[in-house]
N, C-alpha and C positions, 0 to 999 in steps of 0.2 A: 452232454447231450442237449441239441434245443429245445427247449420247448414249443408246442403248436403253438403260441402267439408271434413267437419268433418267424416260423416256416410260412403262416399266413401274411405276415404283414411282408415279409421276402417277394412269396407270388406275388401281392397286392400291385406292390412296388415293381415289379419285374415288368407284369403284364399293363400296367400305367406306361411304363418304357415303353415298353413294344406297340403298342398302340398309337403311341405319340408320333415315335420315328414310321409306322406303316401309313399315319393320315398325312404326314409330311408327303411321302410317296406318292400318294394318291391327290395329293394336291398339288402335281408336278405331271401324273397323267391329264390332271383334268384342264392343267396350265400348253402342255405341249400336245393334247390329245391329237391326230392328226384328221379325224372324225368329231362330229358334234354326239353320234352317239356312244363314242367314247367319253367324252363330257359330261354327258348325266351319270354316265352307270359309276365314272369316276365320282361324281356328285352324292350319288345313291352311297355307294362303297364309304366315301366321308360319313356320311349321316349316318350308316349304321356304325361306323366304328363310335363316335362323339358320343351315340347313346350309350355305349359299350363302357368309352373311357367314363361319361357319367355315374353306369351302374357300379364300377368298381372303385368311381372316387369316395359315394355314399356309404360305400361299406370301409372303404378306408376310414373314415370319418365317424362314421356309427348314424348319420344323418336318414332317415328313412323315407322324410319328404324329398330326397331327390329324385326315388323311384317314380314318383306323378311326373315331377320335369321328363324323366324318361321317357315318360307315356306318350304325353303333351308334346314333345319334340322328335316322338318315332312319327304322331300324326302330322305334324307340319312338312319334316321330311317326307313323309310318303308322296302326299298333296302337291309339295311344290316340283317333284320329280316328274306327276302323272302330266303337271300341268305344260312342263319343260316338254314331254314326249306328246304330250296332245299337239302343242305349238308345232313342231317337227314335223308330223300326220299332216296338218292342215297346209304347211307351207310346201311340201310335195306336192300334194294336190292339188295345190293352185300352180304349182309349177308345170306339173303334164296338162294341165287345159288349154 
């Protein structure tokens, strides 16, 4: 029978996969998007999985100072996404004047 360190570090491992291959994804939406606001949300989508793959590289590790990078890099993502979607707003409506 396994033991829990066994089955956790399995998930750990599994979902590090899956995150990997689904930013790959999303880095091919945000590369072929046919929309610019399909480019951010594809951008957004990035950043939150990267925090994601962060939180569970830290626990892979046992590292608990990764949790602040998390923090520190969920507000830089936010910021540069509102900043990408304010650009967009302004440049429409310099386009209908």
């Amino acid at each position: 029978m396994p033991d829990a360190g066994m089955i956790r570090d399995f998930l750990l491992y599994g979902s590090a996969v899956f995150l990997s291959v689904t930013i790959f994804f999303c880095l091919m939406r945000a590369a072929l998007g046919p929309r610019f606001s399909d480019r951010i949300i594809a951008a957004n989508i990035i950043g939150t999985k990267i925090i994601l793959l962060i939180a569970v590289l830290s626990m892979m590790i046992g590292e608990s100072y990764l949790a602040d990078i998390c923090l520190i890099y969920a507000v830089i993502s936010f910021l540069s996404v509102v900043v990408l979607a304010r650009s967009v707003i302004e440049k429409k409506e310099g386009d209908e004047e």
